[in-house]
C-alpha angles and dihedrals in degrees: 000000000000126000109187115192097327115193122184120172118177097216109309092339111096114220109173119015113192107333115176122170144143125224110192128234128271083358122113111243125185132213120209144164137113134290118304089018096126110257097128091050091052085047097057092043085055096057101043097252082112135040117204129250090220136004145019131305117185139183116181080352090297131100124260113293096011091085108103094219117082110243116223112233115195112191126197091261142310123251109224114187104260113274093020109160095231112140123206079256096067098040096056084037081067082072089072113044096095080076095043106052129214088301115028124114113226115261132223096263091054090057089049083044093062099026072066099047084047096057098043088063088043087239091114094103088056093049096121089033097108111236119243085068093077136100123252080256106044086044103052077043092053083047084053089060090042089063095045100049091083083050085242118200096217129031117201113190122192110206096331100177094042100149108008120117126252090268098048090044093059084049088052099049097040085057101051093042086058088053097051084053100043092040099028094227124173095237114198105182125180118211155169090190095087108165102042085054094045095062092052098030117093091203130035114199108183105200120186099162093317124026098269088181146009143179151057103011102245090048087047091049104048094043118105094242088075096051097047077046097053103029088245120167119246108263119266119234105217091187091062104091107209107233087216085069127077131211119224109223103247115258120283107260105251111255101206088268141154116233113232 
């Protein structure tokens, strides 16, 4: 996945301004950076919903929906009208209608197809539950499934743990990252959740407009484009004594003695 000097305006605002990065095959990379940064607009261009203004985007060295492999998206999640009779099995079943048409029944070998998806991300048990009786979790899971179903090359995730709790996050993350090693997938994740990705991602890129760094998670973290990014304060070194503070002596050990 290559992106070479990429420039998107909506109108007269201006949304990405010369974003070039790589994402290695078969690694995990992770996009982050704050609100209004620009990571919506990347994924879209990613994904062939948008076309750039200037500049190259490739996947596989082909444009966007030119690639012949399928390519897994993972939203933040879908809104279903309250009480609608969708199981975990439909909705994984979605993943495959770009090989059924507009009028095509599933086959056989769809159903096995998602019966599979279903048990790599341990849901098959809950496949007729409906599901918006799921949990955050058991639902970003049951999308999970939903991208894998059409054996993509490359899953690209927008705020996938948008919602779960610090517990279920970790569980989040430690699965997918199974299933990039068992199934060798490129993985392309946006996220605010910066420290729970970093410590799975083998790449950070930090985007606010244009990539202001990129690479291995702990460099990306500690570099100074991440705290003018973030607003962070500068690091205190606690080692450092200030020479406009004065240190009292300790008090004198107590001698045993009476005092006068």
């Amino acid at each position: 996945m290559e992106l070479r000097d990429v420039w998107f305006s909506y109108g007269r605002r201006t949304a990405l301004e010369g974003v070039s990065l790589e994402v290695p095959a078969g690694s995990f990379a992770a996009l982050i950076g704050p609100n209004g940064a620009g990571k919506s607009t990347l994924l879209r261009l990613l994904l062939g919903i948008l076309k750039p203004n200037k500049g190259t985007v490739s996947l596989f060295d082909q444009p966007p929906g030119k690639h012949g492999e399928p390519i897994g998206y993972v939203p933040q999640g879908i809104r279903l009208p309250k009480g609608f009779p969708l199981s975990v099995e439909d909705v994984v079943l979605m993943g495959r209608y770009g090989t059924l048409g507009p009028i095509k029944r599933p086959s056989r070998e769809d159903r096995v197809r998602v019966n599979q998806s279903l048990d790599q991300v341990r849901m098959a048990h809950l496949a007729r539950r409906r599901f918006e009786d799921l949990s955050g979790g058991q639902q970003q899971r049951v999308l999970i499934a939903r991208a894998l179903v059409s054996d993509p090359c490359l899953l690209i995730l927008d705020e996938p743990t948008s919602g779960l709790d610090p517990a279920a996050r970790a569980r989040f993350y430690g699965q997918v990252c199974d299933l990039q090693r068992a199934k060798g997938l490129t993985l392309f994740c946006a996220s605010h959740d910066v420290e729970d990705v970093a410590q799975h991602a083998q790449q950070l890129i930090l985007l606010d407009q244009t990539v202001r760094a990129s690479g291995p998670p702990q460099e990306v973290l500690r570099s100074q484009a991440v705290r003018e990014v973030y607003h962070f304060p500068p690091p205190h070194d606690h080692q450092e004594a200030d020479p406009h503070l004065e240190t009292a002596p300790p008090p004198e050990a107590d001698k045993g003695g009476t005092a006068p």
